[in-house]
C-alpha positions as CSV (number, residue, x, y, z in Angstrom):
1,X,-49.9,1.4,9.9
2,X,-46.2,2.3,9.3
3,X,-44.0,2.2,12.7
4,X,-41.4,4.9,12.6
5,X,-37.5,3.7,13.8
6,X,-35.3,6.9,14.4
7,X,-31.5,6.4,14.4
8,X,-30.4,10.0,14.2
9,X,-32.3,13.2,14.6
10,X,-31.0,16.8,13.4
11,X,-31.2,20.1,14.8
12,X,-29.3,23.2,13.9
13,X,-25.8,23.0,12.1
14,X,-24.4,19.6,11.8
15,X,-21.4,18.4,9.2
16,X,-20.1,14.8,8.9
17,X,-16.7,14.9,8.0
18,X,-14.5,13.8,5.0
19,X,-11.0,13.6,6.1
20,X,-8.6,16.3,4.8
21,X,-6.1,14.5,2.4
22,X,-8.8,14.0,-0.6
23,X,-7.9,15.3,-3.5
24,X,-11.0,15.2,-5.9
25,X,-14.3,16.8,-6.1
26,X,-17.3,16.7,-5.9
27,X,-16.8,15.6,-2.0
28,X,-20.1,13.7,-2.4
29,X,-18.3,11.1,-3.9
30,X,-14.8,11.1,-2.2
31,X,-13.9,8.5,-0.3
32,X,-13.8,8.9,3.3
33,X,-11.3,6.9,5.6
34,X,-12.2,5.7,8.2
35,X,-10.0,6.6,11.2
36,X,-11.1,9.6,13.5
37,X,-9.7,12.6,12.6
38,X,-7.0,13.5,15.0
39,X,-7.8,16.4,17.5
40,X,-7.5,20.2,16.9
41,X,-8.0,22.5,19.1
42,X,-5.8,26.0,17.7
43,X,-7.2,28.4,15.8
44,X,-6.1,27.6,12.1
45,X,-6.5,30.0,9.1
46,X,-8.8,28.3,6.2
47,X,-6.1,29.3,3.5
48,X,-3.7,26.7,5.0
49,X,-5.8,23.9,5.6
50,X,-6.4,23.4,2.1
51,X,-7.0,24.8,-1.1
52,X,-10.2,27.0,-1.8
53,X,-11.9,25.0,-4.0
54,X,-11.4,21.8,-2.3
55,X,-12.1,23.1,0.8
56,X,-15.5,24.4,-0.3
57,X,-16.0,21.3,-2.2
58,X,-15.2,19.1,1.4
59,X,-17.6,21.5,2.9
60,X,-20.5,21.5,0.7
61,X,-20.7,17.6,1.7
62,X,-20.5,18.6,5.4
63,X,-23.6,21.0,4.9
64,X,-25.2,18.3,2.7
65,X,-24.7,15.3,4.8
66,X,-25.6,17.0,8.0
67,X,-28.3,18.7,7.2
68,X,-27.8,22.0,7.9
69,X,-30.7,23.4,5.5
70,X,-32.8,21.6,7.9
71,X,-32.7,23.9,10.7
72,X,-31.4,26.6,8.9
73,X,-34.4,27.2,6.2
74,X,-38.0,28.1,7.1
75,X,-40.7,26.5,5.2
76,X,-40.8,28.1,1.8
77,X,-37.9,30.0,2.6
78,X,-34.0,30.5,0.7
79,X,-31.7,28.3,1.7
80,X,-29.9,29.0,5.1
81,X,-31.3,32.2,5.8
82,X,-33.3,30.7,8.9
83,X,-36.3,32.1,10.6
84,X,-37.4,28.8,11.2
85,X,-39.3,28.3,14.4
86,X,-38.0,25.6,16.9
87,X,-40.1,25.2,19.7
88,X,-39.3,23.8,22.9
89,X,-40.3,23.8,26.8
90,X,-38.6,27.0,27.3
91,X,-39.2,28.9,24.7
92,X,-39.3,29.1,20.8
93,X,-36.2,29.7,18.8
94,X,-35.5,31.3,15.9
95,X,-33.0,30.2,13.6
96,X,-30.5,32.7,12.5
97,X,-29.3,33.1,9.1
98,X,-26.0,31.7,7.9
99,X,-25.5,33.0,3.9
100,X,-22.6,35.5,4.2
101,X,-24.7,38.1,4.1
102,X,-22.7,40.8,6.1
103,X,-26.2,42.6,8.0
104,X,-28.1,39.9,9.0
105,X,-25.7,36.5,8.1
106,X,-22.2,35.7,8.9
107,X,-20.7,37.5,6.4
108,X,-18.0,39.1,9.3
109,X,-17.5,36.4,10.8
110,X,-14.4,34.8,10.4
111,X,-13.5,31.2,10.8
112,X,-12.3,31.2,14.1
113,X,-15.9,33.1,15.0
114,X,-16.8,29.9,13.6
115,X,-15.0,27.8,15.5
116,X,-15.6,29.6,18.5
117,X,-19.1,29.0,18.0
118,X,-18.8,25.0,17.2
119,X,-16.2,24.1,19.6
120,X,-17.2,26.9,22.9
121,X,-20.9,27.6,22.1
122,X,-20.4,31.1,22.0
123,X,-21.2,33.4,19.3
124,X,-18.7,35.9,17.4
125,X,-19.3,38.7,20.3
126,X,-18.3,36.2,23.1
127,X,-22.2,35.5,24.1
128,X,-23.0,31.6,25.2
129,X,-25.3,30.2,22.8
130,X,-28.4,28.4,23.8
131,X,-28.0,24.4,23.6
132,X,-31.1,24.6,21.0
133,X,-27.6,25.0,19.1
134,X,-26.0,21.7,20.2
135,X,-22.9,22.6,21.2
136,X,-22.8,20.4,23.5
137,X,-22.2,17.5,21.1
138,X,-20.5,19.6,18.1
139,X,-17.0,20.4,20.5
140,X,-16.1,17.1,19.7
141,X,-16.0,18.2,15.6
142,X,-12.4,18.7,14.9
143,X,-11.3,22.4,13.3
144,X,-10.5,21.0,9.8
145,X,-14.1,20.2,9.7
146,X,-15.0,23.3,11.2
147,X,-13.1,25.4,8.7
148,X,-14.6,23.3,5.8
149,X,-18.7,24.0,6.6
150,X,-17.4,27.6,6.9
151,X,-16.1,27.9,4.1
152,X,-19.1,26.9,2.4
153,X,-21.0,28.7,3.8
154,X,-19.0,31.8,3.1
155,X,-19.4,30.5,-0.5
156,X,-22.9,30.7,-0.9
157,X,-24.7,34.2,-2.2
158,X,-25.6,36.1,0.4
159,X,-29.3,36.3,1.1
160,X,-30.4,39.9,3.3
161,X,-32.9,38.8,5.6
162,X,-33.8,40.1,9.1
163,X,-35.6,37.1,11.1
164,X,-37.4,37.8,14.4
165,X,-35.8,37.3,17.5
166,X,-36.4,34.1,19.5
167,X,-38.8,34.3,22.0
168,X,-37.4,32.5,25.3
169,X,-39.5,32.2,28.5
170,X,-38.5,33.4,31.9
171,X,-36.5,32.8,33.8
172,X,-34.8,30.7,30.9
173,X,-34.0,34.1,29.2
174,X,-31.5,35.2,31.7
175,X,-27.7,34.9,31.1
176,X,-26.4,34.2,34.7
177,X,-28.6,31.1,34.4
178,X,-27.1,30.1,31.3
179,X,-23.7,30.7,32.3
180,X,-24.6,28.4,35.6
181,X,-26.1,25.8,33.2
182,X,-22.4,25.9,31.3
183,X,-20.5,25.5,34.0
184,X,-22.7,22.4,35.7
185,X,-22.9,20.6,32.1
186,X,-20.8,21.6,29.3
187,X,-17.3,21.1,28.7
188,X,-15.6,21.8,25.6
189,X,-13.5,18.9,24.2
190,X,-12.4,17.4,20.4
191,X,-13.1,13.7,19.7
192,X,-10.8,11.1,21.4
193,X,-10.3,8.2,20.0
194,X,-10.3,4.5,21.9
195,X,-7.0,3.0,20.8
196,X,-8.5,-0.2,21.6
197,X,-11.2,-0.2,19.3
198,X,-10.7,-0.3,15.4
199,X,-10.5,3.3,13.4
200,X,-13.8,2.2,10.9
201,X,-15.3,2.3,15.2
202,X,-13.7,5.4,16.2
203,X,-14.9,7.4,12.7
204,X,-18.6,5.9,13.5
205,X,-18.0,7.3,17.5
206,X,-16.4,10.6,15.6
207,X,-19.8,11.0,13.8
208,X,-22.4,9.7,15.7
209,X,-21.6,11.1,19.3
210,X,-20.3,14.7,17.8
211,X,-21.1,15.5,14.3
212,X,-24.7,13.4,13.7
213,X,-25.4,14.7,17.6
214,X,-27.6,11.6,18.1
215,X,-28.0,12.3,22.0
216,X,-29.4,15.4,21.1
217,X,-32.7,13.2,20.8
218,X,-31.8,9.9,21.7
219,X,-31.1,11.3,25.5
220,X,-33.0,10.8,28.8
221,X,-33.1,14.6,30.0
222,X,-32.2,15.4,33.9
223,X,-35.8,16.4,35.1
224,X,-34.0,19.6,37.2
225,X,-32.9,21.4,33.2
226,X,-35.2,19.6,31.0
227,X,-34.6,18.4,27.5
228,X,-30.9,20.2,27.9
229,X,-29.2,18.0,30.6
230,X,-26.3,16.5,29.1
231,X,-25.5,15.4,32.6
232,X,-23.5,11.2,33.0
233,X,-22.7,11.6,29.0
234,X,-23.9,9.8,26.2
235,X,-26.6,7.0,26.8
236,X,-28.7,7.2,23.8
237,X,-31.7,5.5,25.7
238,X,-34.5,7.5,24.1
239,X,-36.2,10.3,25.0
240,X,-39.3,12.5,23.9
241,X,-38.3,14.7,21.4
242,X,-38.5,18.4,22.2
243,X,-41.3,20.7,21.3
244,X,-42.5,17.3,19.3
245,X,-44.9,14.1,20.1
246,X,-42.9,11.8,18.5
247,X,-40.2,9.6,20.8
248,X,-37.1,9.1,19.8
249,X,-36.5,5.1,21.0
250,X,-33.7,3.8,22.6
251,X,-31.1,2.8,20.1
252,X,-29.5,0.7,23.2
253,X,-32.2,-1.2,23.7
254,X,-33.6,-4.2,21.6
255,X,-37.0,-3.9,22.5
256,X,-36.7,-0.5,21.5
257,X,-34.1,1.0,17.8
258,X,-31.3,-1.1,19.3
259,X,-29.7,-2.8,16.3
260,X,-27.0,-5.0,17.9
261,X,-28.8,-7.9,16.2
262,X,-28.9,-6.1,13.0
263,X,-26.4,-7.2,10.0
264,X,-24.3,-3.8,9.4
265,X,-25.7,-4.1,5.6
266,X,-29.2,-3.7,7.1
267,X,-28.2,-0.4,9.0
268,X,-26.5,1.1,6.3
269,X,-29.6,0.6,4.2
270,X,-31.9,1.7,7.1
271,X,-29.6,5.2,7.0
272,X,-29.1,5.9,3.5
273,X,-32.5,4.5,1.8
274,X,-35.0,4.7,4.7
275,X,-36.1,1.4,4.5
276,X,-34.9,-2.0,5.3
277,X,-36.1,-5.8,5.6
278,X,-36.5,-4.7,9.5
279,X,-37.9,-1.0,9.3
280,X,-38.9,1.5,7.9
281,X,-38.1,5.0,8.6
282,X,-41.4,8.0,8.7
283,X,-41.8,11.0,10.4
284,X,-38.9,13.4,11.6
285,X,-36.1,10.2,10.5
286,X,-37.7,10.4,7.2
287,X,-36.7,13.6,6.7
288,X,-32.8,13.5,8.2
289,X,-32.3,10.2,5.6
290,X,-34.4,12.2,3.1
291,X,-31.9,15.4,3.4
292,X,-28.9,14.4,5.0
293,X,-28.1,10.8,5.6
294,X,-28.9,9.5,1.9
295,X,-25.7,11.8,0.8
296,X,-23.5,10.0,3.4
297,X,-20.3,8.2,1.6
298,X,-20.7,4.2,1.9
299,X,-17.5,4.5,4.3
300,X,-19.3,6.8,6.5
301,X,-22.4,5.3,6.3
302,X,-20.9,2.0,7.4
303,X,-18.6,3.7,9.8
304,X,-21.9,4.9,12.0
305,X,-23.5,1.0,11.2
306,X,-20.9,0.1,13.1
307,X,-20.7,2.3,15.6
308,X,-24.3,1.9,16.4
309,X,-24.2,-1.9,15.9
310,X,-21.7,-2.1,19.2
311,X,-23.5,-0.4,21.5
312,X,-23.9,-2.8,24.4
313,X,-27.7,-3.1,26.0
314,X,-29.0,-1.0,28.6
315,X,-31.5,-1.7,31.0
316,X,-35.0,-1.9,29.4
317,X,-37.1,1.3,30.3
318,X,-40.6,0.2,32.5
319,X,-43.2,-0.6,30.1
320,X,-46.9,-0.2,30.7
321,X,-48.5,-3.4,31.6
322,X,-50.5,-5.1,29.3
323,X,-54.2,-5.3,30.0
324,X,-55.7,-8.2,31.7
325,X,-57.9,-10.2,29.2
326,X,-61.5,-9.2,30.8
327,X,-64.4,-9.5,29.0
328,X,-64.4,-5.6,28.9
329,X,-61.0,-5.1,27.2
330,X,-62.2,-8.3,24.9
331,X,-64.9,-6.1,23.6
332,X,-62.8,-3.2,23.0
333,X,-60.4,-5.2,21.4
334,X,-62.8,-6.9,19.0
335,X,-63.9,-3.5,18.2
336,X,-60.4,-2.5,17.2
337,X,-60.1,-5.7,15.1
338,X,-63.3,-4.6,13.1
339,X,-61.9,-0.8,12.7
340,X,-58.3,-2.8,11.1
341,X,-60.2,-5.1,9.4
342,X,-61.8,-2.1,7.2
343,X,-58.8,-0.1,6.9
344,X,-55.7,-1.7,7.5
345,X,-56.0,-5.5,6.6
346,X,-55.7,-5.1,3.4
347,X,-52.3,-3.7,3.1
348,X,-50.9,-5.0,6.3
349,X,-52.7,-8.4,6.1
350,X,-54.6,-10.6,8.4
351,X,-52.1,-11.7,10.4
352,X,-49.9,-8.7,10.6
353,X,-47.3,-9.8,8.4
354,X,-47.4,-7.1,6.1
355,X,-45.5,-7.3,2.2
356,X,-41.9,-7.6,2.0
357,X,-40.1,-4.4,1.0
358,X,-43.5,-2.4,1.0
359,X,-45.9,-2.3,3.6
360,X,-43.9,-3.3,7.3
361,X,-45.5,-5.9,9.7
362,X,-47.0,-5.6,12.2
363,X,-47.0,-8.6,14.4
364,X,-43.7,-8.8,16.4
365,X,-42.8,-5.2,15.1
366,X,-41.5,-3.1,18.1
367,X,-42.2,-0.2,16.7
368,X,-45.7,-1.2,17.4
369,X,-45.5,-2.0,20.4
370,X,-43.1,0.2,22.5
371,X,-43.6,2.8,25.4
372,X,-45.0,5.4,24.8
373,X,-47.0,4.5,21.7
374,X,-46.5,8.0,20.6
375,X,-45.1,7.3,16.9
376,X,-47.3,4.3,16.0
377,X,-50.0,7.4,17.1
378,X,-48.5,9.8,14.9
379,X,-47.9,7.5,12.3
380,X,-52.0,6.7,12.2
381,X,-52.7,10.3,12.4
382,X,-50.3,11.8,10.1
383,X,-49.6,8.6,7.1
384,X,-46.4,6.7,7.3
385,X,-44.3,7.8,4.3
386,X,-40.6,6.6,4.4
387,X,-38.6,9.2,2.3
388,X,-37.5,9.4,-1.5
389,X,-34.2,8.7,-2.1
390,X,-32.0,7.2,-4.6
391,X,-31.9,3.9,-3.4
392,X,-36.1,3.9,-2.4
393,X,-37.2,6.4,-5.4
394,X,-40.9,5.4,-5.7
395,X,-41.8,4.3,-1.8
396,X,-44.7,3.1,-1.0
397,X,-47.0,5.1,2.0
398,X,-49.6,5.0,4.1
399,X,-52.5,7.7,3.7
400,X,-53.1,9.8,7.0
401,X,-56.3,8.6,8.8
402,X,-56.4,12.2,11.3
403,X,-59.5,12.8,9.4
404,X,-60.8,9.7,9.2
405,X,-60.9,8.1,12.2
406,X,-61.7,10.1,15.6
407,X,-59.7,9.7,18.4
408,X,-61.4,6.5,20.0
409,X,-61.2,4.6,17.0
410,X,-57.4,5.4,16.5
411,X,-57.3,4.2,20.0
412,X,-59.2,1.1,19.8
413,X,-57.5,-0.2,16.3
414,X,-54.0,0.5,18.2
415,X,-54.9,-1.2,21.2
416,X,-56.3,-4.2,18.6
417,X,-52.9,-3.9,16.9
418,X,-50.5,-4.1,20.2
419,X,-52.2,-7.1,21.2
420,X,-52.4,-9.2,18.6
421,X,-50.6,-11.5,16.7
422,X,-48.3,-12.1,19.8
423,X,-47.7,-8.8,20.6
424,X,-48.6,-7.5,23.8
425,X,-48.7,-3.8,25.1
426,X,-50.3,-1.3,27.3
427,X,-54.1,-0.5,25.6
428,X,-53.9,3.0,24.1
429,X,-56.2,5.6,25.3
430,X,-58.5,8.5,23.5
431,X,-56.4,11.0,25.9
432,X,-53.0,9.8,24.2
433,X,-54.2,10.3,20.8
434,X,-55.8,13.8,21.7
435,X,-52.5,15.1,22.6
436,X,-50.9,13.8,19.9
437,X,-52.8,15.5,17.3
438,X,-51.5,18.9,19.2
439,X,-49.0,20.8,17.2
440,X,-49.7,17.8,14.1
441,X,-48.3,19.4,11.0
């Protein structure tokens, strides 16, 4: 059963950026330095900040790298002309389209409309956005990289489409509510850097807290506004991912994605390949290295490693105990040991140890075992498949057992799996695995 490790989740428009000064294309391939970009905050006209081409070339690995097809394209659908659905507690949003299109797109906006949008969270007639946009983590992206993802955009052919309106529950749909939301937890603010810390630090800070808009997932929400508190800062000590049953783990945490015991090589292969001697990436991660993260240059890529790789421990969150050995939960376990036995053994071993570099062990894996088990659930249910990319082009997968196994079974071969081998974990139960199959696509 493949465990899924997210690092970085994406959402709507996201660019990680290549410093201004290169001066070759394609911007795939430049070289990024590593020091954060110094703060700007003025309005700057695109001509000056560099030429077209090289602009649009810069920007183009933005778009690339962060993923902004991923939000911005429905399923079948042309390229950044949204209408994808993004459902959440409050509501389901729509996606708008960004081709320059000048009905339905952006095709009037100009690049301060742009920046306006990235850096205030407030669209080209002055009206806050919803943080389904996450603003709230892309005022830290300086203007040059603002100007650049513009400028792509404004260089792609304009597709006409006319997407339906998002559909946002009451009283979440009024404005003074969102204004008050604003005022209690947003404030608008470029990238500092730490002067004590080294620049290779501050570019992985620059990308990870603003750009890659890792709390957007990674974030314990303040019960009183949902999934959209923003309130203390930056934590990164997981949280359930909205509109979703996966759980995006603590990536402060050792017993959760922290990776402070991690070489940086190993999280640089983790982000750009999808799989590593530690982990292996499925589910929504798959897709973000799939899309985005694969594209990163090495410098960035090692930059975030690094970044990641510092951040200090935070308090472990309460696990469910594990179950007293009774005879009862003996039984159940034995039963889950017969279930793995027929459909998991022979991939994943009899021990749990798995094969090196293709199927992941189990045993000691804390993928596995963490609270709540809801991605080794949906990893059973929907087939663990880390992504293609260049460096993993023929990876190896796990086959979806949602229609083989019912829900009892998926619970008891868990329950066998988290308490084996030396690990030890709450049991799972038939209700968890019910409610993970809602909304399974």
């Amino acid at each position: 059963m493949k465990p899924s490790l997210f690092i970085v989740v994406s959402f709507l428009l996201t660019g990680l950026g290549v410093p201004p000064d290169l001066s070759s294309a394609p911007a795939v391939q430049e070289k990024a330095v590593s020091a954060a970009p110094a703060p700007q905050t003025g309005a700057k006209p695109v001509a000056k900040a560099a030429g077209a081409g090289l602009l649009e070339a810069r920007g183009a690995y933005l778009a690339r790298a962060g993923n902004c097809m991923g939000c911005h394209t429905a399923q079948g659908g042309r390229p950044y002309a949204g209408g994808r659905s993004l459902s959440t507690p409050f509501g389901t949003f729509v996606t708008p389209n960004i081709t320059p299109d000048k009905t339905t797109g952006i095709g009037r906006w100009s690049a301060d409309d742009f920046w306006k949008a990235m850096h205030e969270g407030k669209s080209r007639d002055g009206r806050p956005l919803y943080p389904a946009f996450p603003y709230t983590e892309y005022t830290k992206v300086t203007r040059q990289d603002s100007d650049a993802i513009f400028s792509h955009l404004q260089a792609l052919p304009p597709v006409t489409q006319n997407n339906p309106p998002s559909r946002i529950k009451a009283p979440y749909n009024l404005q003074p509510l969102l204004s008050l939301w604003r005022t209690v937890y947003f404030k608008p603010g470029v990238y500092q850097a730490e002067p004590a810390k080294s620049a290779e630090w501050n570019r992985g800070a620059y990308l990870v807290q603003g750009l890659g808009h890792c709390s957007a997932c990674h974030e314990e929400r303040n019960p009183l506004t949902g999934t959209w508190s923003i309130e203390g800062g930056e934590t990164l000590e997981g949280g359930q991912i909205m509109g979703s049953n996966w759980y995006a783990p603590a990536l402060t945490s050792s017993l959760e994605a922290g990776l402070t015991e991690w070489p940086v090589e190993e999280i640089v292969q983790l982000l750009t390949t999808g799989v590593s001697p530690r982990a292996t990436t499925s589910g929504p991660m798959a897709e973000v290295v799939r899309h985005s993260l694969q594209h990163l240059t090495k410098e960035d890529a090692r930059a975030m490693a690094v970044y990641l790789k510092s951040l200090p421990e935070s308090k472990p969150r309460p696990k469910a105990n594990a179950p007293a050995l009774t005879e009862q939960v003996r039984g159940w376990l034995q039963q889950g040991a017969d279930i793995y036995k027929q459909h998991c053994q022979d991939c994943h071993g009899d021990l749990g140890q798995g094969v090196p570099g293709i199927y992941p062990p189990l045993a000691g894996n804390r993928s596995v075992t963490m609270t709540p088990p809801v991605n080794v659930i949906r990893s059973v249910l929907n087939g663990g498949y880390p992504p293609s990319t260049a460096g993993n082009q023929r990876p190896y997968g796990m086959p979806p057992f949602a229609q083989v196994l019912h829900d009892g079974e998926v619970a008891l071969v868990l329950s066998y799996v988290r308490n084996a081998w030396g690990n030890r974990a709450s049991l799972v139960t038939t209700a968890q695995v019910d409610r993970s199959r809602e909304g399974m696509h």
